[in-house]
C-alpha positions as CSV (number, residue, x, y, z in Angstrom):
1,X,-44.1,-23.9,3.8
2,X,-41.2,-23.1,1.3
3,X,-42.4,-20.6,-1.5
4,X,-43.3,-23.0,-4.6
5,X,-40.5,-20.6,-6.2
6,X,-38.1,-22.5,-4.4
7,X,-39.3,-26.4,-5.2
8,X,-38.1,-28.5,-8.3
9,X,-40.0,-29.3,-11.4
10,X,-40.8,-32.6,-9.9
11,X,-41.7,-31.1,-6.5
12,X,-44.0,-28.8,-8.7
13,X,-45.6,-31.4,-10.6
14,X,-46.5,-33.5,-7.6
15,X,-47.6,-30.8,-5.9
16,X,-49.8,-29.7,-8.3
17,X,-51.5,-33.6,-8.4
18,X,-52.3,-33.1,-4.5
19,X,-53.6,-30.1,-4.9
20,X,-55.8,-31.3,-7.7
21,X,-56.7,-34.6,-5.4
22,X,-57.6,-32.2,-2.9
23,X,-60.3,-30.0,-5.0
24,X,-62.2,-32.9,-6.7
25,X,-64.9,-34.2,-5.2
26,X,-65.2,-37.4,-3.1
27,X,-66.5,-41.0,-5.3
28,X,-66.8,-44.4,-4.4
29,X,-63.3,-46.1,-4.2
30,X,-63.3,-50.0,-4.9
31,X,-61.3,-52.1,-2.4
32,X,-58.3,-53.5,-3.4
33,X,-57.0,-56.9,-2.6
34,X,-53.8,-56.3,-0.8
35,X,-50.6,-57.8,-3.3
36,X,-48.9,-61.2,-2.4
37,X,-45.7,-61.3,-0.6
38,X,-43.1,-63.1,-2.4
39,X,-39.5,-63.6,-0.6
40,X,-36.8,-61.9,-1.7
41,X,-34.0,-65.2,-3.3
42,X,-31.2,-65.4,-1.6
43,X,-28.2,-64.2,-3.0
44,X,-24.4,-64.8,-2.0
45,X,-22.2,-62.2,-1.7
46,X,-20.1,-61.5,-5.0
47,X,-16.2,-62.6,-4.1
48,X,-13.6,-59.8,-2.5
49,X,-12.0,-58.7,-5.4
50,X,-8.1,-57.8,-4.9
51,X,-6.8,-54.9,-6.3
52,X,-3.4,-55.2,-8.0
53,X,-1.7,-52.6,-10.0
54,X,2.3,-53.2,-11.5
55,X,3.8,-50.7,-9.1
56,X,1.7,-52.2,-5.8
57,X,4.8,-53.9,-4.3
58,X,7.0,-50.5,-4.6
59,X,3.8,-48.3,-2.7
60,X,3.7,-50.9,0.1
61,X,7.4,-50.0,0.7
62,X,9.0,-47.2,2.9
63,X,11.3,-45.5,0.3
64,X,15.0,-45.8,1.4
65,X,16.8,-42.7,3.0
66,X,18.6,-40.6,0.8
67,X,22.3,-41.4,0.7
68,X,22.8,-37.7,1.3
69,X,21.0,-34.5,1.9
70,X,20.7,-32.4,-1.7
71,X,23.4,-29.9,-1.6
72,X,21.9,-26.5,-2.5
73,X,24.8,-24.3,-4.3
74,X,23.6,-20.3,-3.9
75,X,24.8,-18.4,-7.1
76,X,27.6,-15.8,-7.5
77,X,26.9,-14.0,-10.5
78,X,29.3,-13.3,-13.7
79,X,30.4,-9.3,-13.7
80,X,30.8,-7.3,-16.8
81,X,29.8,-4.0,-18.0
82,X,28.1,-1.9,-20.7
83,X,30.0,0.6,-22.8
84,X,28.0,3.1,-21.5
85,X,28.9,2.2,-17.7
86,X,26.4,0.2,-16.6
87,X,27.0,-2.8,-14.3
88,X,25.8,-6.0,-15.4
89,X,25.5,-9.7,-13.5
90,X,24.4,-12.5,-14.7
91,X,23.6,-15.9,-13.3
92,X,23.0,-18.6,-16.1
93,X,19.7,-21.1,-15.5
94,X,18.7,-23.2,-18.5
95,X,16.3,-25.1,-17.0
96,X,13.6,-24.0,-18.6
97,X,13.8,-21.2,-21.6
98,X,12.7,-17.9,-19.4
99,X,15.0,-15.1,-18.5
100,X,14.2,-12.0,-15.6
101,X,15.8,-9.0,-15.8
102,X,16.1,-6.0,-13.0
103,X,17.8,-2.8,-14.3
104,X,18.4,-0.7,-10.8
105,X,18.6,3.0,-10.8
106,X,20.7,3.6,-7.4
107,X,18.3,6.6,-6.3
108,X,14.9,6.4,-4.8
109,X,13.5,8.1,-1.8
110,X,16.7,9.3,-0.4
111,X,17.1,11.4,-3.1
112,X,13.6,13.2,-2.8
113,X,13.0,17.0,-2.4
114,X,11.0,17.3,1.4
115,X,8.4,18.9,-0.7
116,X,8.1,16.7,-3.1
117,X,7.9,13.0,-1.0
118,X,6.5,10.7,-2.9
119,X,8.2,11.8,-6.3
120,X,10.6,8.5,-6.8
121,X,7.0,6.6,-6.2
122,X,5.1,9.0,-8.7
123,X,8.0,8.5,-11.6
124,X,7.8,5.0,-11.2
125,X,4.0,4.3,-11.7
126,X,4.5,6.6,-14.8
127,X,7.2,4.9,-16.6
128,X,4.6,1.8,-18.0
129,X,1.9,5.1,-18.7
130,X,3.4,6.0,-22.1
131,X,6.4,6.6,-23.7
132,X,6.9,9.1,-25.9
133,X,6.3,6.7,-29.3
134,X,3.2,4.2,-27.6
135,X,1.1,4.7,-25.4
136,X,-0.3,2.9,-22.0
137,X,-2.7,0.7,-23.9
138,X,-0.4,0.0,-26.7
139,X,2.7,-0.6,-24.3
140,X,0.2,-3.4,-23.0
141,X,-0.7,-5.2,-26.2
142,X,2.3,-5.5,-26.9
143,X,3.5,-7.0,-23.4
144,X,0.7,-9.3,-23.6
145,X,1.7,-10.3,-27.4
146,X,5.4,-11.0,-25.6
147,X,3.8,-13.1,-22.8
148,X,6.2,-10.7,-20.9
149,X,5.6,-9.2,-17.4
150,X,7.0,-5.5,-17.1
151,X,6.7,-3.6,-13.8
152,X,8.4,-0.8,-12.3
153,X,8.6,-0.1,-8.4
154,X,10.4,2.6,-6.0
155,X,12.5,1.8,-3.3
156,X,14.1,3.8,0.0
157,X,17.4,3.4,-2.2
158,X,16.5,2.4,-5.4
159,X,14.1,2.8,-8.3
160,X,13.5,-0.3,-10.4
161,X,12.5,-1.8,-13.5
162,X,11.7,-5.7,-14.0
163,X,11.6,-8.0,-16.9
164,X,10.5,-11.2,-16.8
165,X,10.6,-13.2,-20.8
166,X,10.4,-16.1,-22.8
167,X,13.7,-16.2,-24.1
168,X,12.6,-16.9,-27.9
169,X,10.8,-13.4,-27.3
170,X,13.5,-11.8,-25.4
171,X,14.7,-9.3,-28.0
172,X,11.3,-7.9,-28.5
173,X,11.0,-7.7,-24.8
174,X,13.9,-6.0,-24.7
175,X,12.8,-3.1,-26.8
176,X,10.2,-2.6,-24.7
177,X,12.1,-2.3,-21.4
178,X,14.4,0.0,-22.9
179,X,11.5,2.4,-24.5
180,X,10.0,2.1,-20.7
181,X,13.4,3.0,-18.7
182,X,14.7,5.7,-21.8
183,X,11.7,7.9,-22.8
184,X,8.7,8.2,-20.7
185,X,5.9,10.6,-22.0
186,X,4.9,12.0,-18.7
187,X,2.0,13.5,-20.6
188,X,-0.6,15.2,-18.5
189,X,-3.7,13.4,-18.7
190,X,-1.6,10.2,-17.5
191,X,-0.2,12.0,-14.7
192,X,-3.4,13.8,-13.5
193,X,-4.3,9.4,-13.5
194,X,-2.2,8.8,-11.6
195,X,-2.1,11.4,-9.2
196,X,-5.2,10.5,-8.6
197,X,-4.5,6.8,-8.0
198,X,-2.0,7.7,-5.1
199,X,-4.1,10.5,-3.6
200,X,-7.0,7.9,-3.2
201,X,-4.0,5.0,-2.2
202,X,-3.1,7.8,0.5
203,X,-6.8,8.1,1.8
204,X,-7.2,4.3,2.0
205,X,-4.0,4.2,4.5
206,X,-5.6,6.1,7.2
207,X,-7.8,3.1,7.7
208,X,-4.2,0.5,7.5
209,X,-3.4,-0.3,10.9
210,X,0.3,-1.6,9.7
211,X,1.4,1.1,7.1
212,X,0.5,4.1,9.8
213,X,2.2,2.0,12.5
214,X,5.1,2.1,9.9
215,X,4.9,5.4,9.1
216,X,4.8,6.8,12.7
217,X,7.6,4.7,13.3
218,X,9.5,6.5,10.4
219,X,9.1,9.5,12.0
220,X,10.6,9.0,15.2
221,X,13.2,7.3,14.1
222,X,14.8,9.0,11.0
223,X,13.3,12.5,12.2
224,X,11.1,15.1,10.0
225,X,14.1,16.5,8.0
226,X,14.7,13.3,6.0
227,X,12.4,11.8,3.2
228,X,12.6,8.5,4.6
229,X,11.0,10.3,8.1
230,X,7.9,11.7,5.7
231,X,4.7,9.3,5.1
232,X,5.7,6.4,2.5
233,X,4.5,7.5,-0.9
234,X,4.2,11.0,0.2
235,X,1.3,13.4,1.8
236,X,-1.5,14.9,0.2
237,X,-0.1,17.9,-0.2
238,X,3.2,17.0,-1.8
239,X,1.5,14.6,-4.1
240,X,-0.4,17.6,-5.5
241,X,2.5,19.6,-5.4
242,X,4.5,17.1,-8.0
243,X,4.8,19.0,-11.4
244,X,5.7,17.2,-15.0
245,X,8.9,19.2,-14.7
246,X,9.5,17.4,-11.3
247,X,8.9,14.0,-12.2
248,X,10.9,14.9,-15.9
249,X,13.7,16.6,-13.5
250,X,14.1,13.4,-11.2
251,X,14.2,10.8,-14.2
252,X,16.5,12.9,-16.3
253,X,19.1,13.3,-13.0
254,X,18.9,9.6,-12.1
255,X,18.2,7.5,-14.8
256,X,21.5,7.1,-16.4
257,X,23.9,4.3,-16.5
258,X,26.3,5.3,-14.3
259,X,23.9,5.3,-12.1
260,X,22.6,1.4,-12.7
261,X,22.7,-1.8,-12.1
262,X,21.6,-4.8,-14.9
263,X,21.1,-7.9,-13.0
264,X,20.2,-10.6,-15.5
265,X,19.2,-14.6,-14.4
266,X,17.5,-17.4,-16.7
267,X,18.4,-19.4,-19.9
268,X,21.1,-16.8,-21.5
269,X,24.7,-16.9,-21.0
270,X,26.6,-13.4,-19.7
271,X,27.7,-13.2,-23.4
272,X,24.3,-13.1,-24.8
273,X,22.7,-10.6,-22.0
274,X,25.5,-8.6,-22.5
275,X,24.8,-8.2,-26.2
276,X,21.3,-8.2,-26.4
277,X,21.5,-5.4,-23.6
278,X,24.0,-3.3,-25.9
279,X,21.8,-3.6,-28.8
280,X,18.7,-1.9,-26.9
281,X,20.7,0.4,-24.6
282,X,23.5,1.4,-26.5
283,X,22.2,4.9,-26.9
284,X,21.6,5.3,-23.2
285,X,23.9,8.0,-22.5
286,X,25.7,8.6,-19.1
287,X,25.3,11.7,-16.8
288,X,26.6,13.5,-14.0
289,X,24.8,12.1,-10.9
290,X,24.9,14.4,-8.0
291,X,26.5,13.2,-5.2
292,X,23.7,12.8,-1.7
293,X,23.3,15.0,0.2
294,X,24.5,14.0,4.2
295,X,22.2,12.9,6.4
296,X,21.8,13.4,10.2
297,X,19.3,11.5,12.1
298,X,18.0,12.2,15.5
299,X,19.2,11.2,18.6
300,X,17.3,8.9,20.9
301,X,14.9,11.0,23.2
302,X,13.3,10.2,26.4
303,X,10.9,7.4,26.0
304,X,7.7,7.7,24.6
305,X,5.1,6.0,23.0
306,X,3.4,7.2,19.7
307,X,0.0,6.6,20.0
308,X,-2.7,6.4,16.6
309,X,-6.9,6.2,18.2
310,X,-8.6,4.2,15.1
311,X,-11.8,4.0,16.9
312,X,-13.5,1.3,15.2
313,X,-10.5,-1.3,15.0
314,X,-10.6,-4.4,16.8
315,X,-6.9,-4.6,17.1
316,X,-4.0,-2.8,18.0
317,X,-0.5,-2.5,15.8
318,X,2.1,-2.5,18.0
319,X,6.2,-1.8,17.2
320,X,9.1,-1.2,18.7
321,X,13.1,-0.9,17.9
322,X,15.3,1.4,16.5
323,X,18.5,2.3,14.2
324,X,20.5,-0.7,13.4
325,X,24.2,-0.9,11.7
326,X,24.2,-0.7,7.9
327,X,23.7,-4.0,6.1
328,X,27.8,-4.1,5.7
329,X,28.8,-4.6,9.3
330,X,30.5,-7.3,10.4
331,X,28.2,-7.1,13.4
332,X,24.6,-7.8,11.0
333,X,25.2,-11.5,10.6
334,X,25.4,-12.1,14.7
335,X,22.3,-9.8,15.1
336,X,20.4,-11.7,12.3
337,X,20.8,-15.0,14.3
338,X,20.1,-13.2,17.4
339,X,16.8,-11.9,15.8
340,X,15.5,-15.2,14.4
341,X,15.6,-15.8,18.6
342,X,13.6,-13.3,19.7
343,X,11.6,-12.8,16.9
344,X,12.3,-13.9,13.2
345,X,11.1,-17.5,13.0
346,X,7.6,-19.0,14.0
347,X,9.6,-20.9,17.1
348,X,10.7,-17.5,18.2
349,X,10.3,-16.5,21.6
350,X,8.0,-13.1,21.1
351,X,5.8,-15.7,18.8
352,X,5.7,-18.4,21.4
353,X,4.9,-16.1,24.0
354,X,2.4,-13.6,22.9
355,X,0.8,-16.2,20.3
356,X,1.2,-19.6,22.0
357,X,1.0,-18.6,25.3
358,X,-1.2,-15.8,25.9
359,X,-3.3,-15.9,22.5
360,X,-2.7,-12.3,22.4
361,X,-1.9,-12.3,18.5
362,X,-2.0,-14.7,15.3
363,X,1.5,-13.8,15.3
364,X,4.4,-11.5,16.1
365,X,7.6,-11.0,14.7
366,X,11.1,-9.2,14.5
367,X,12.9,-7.7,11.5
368,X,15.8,-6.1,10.5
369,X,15.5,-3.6,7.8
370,X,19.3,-3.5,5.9
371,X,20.1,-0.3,4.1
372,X,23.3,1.0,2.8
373,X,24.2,3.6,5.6
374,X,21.7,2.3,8.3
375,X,19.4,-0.3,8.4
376,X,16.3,-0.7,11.3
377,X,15.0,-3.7,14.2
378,X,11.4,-3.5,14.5
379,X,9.2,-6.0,16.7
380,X,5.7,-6.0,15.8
381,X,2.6,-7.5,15.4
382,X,-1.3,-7.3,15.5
383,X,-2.7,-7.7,19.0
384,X,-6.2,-8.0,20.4
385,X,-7.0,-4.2,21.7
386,X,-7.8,-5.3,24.9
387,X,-4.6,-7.1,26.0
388,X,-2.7,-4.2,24.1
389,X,-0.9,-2.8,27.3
390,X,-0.4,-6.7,28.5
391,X,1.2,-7.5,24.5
392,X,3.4,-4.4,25.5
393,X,5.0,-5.6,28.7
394,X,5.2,-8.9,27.1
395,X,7.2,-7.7,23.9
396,X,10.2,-5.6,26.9
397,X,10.2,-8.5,28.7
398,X,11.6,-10.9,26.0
399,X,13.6,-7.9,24.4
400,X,15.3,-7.7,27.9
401,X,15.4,-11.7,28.0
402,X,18.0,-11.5,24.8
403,X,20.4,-9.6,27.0
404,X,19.8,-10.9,30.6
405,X,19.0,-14.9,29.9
406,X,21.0,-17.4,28.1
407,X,20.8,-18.2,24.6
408,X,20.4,-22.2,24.7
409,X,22.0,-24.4,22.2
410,X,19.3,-25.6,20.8
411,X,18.1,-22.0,20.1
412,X,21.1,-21.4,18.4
413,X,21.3,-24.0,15.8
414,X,17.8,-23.3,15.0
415,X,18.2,-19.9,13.8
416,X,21.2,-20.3,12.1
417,X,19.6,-23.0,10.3
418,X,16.8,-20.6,9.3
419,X,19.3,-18.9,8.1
420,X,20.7,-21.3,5.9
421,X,17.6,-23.2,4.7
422,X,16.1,-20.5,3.2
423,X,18.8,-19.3,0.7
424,X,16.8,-22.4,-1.6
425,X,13.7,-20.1,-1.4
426,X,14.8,-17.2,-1.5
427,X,16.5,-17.7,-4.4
428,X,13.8,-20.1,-6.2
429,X,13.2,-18.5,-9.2
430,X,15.0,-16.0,-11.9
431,X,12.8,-13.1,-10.6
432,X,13.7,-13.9,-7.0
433,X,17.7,-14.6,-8.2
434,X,17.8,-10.9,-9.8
435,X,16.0,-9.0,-7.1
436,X,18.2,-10.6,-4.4
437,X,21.7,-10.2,-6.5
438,X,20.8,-6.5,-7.1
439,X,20.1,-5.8,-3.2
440,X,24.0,-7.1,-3.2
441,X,24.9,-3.9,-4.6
442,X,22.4,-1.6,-2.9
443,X,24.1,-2.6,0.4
444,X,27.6,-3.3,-0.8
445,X,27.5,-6.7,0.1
446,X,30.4,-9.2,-2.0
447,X,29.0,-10.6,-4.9
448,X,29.8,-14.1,-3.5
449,X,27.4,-13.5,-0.5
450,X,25.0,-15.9,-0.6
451,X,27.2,-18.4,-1.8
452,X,29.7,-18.0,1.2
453,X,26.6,-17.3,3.9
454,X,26.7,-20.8,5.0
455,X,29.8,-21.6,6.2
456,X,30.1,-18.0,8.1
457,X,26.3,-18.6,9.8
458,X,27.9,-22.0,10.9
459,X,31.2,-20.7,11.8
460,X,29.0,-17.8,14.7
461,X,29.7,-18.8,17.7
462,X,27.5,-18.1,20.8
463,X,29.9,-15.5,21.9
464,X,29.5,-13.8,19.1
465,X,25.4,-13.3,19.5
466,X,25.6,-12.2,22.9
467,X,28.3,-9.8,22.6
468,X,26.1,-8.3,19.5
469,X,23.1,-8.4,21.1
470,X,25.0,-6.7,24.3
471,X,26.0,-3.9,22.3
472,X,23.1,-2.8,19.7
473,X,19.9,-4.0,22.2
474,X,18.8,-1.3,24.0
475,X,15.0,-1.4,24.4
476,X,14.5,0.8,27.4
477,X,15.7,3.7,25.2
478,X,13.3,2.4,22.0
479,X,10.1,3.7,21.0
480,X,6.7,2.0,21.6
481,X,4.6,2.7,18.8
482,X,0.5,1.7,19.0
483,X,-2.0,2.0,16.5
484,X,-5.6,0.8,18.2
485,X,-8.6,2.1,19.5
486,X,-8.1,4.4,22.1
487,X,-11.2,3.5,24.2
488,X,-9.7,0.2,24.9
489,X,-6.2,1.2,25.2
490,X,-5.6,4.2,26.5
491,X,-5.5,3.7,29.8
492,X,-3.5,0.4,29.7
493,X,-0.8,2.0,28.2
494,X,-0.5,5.3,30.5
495,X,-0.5,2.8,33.7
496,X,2.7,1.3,32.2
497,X,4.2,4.6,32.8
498,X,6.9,3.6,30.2
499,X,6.9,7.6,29.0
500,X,5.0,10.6,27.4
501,X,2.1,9.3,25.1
502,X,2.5,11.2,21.9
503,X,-1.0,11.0,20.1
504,X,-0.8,11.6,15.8
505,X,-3.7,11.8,14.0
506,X,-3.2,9.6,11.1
């Protein structure tokens, strides 16, 4: 029996009648005469009723093709530029009365002291912790007053801040952008906050199966003598490191105008932007930006793979690739088709194989980073620890497939149609529009990218894949990087004989 705490009021009450039935005692019950039966009348069914509504005869009919397919027309943005220096594009949107801004300081990691990794990171998180006339909680009322979102993030490349505004409260919002990018406070009770925010976001990544799979990759491939080859967001011990003077040091050197770029999309026109941005930046003043420092990266070594144990996981992370041309080579567009083949898109073949076929993984996938000097190819994806040393033959076998089997036709059009029917989405909103326009510059793409990208993925010819993928694929030189239990892996991978297996302790 339930516990009566668990029954209904009714279920209560009726219980309580039995129970009182139960306990009294017996008496002399009359007999009752048992109740006539009367027949039920017959009734006829009420009539089908027919639902008609005005718009019934257009539901019942299959709506008529389109008389063409909706042409999407990717932006190219209008260029002008502050009196202070500062690069500004704009894409007009009316269509509803909201405007994003992204103001792009063209520093980030890449400009970091070894010692100090994780000090682009750090300045960023402190730029919305107080300026020098609000503070945090006061630069947050007043966002929320705006209805405005305000954020800043770093970047390998870049350190950014983002507006996003009703226009009627754009001016305001303004004001506050400016106070966030111009005079931070960098007091020290905020930064001892935040410190400990990333110290603690730093602890919590040892237990991240993909960031230390991305981070061990990082360190093979750009080597330890360059920031980008250190742990993302730094190491314990360079986080503490970080002084006031550092962070003051890196914002003073790198935020200036010369140094930006003001990407601006929603319901202004470049006029306006241009003039609402001069009235809140006009005192920005320009500085000498130093120029970066040269950069060697390491040469390809004997195979290995980089092994991290995390004993408890149920999975295994597994990577592999290498250096890749810079996002401005003429060979990137032929190796972005040839990667939505072997890995970019859901039909891909790593997904079809290793998901589909062997229900090794919910899903794996290529990539190519794009950067403004080099850019990276990574296949990866989360694999079931046991079949971790099967997932790894699987992923050389279709990496060798691009070079030694025919790309099909049908193969083809589908990733260049990828290609093409995402520019819609990707650039789907102002935030989206001014996020990808800025990365234009970052790489020193033409403005008019996006809008020419069609006709040049259509004009690729097969030719022009294979002879890309001829020259950059190289995977028996690439790294394997796994990050999975070791009792269930281990000895998998070693029988692959692939190389040395180079164990890092996360």
């Amino acid at each position: 029996m339930r516990p009566i705490a668990h029954l209904s009021l009714s279920a209560l009450a009726t219980l309580a009648f039995v129970s009182l039935s139960a306990c009294a005692p017996e008496a002399a019950v009359p007999p009752v005469a048992p109740a006539p039966v009367i027949p039920a009348p017959t009734v006829a069914p009420p009539p089908a009723v027919v639902a008609t509504t005005p718009d019934e005869a257009f539901r019942a009919k299959k709506p008529d093709p389109l008389l063409k397919e909706p042409a999407f027309v990717p932006p190219v943005p209008v260029q002008r530029r502050l009196r202070n220096g500062a690069e500004v594009l704009v894409v007009e949107n009316h269509a509803v009365p909201l405007v994003a801004i992204e103001i792009v300081l063209q520093s980030g990691v890449d400009r970091e002291p070894l010692d100090r990794r994780g000090l682009s990171g750090f300045v960023a998180e402190m730029l919305l912790e107080g300026t020098r006339t609000r503070s945090s909680l006061e630069l947050e009322i007043a966002r929320e007053r705006l209805a405005a979102q305000l954020s800043a993030f770093g970047g390998l490349e870049t350190t950014t801040v983002h507006l996003n505004a009703l226009k009627d409260t754009l001016p305001d919002a303004l004001v506050l952008m400016s106070d966030v990018l111009q005079n931070p406070a960098f007091k020290a009770e905020d930064i001892e906050r935040v410190r400990g925010l990333l110290l603690t976001s730093l602890a919590a990544k040892k237990g991240n199966p993909g960031a230390l799979t991305r981070d061990d990759f990082a360190k093979v491939v750009w080597g330890d003598r360059n920031p980008w080859g250190l742990p993302s967001g730094g190491t314990t011990t360079t986080i503490k490191a970080i002084t006031a003077s550092d962070l003051a040091r890196f914002h003073r050197t790198f935020f200036v105008p010369n140094n930006a770029v003001i990407t601006v999309s929603g319901d202004v026109t470049a006029d306006e932007a241009v003039a609402a941005l001069e009235k809140v930046l006009g005192s920005w003043k320009k500085g000498p930006v130093p120029p970066a420092r040269p950069v060697q990266y390491p040469a390809a070594t004997p195979r290995s793979i980089v092994f991290t144990d995390l004993p408890t996981g149920t999975q295994s992370q597994v990577l592999v690739g290498w250096r890749a041309p810079k996002a401005s080579s003429p060979e990137i567009l032929p190796l972005l088709i040839a990667n939505n083949i072997v890995g970019g898109i859901f039909t891909s073949r790593l997904n079809l194989n290793l998901r589909e076929q062997k229900a090794f993984s919910y899903g794996v996938f290529s990539r190519f980073g794009l950067y403004r000097n080099v850019s990276t190819f990574t296949a990866s994806g989360s694999i079931v620890a046991a079949h971790t040393a099967e997932a790894v033959t699987e992923f050389e076998k279709e990496l060798h497939r691009m070079k030694t089997e025919p790309i099909t036709d049908e193969e083809l059009n589908r990733a260049k149609e990828a290609i093409i029917r995402s520019l819609p989405f990707a650039l789907e909103t102002n935030d989206a529009v001014v996020t990808a326009i800025a990365a234009l510059v970052e790489v020193e793409r033409p403005l008019d990218y996006y809008a020419t990208l069609p006709e040049r993925v259509r004009a690729v010819q097969k030719a022009d894949v294979v002879a890309a993928v001829q020259k950059f694929m190289d995977p028996d030189h690439w790294p394997v990087v796994v990050v999975g239990p070791k009792s269930q892996t281990f000895d998998g991978l070693k029988a692959l004989r692939i190389g040395e297996i180079r164990e890092i302790t996360p």
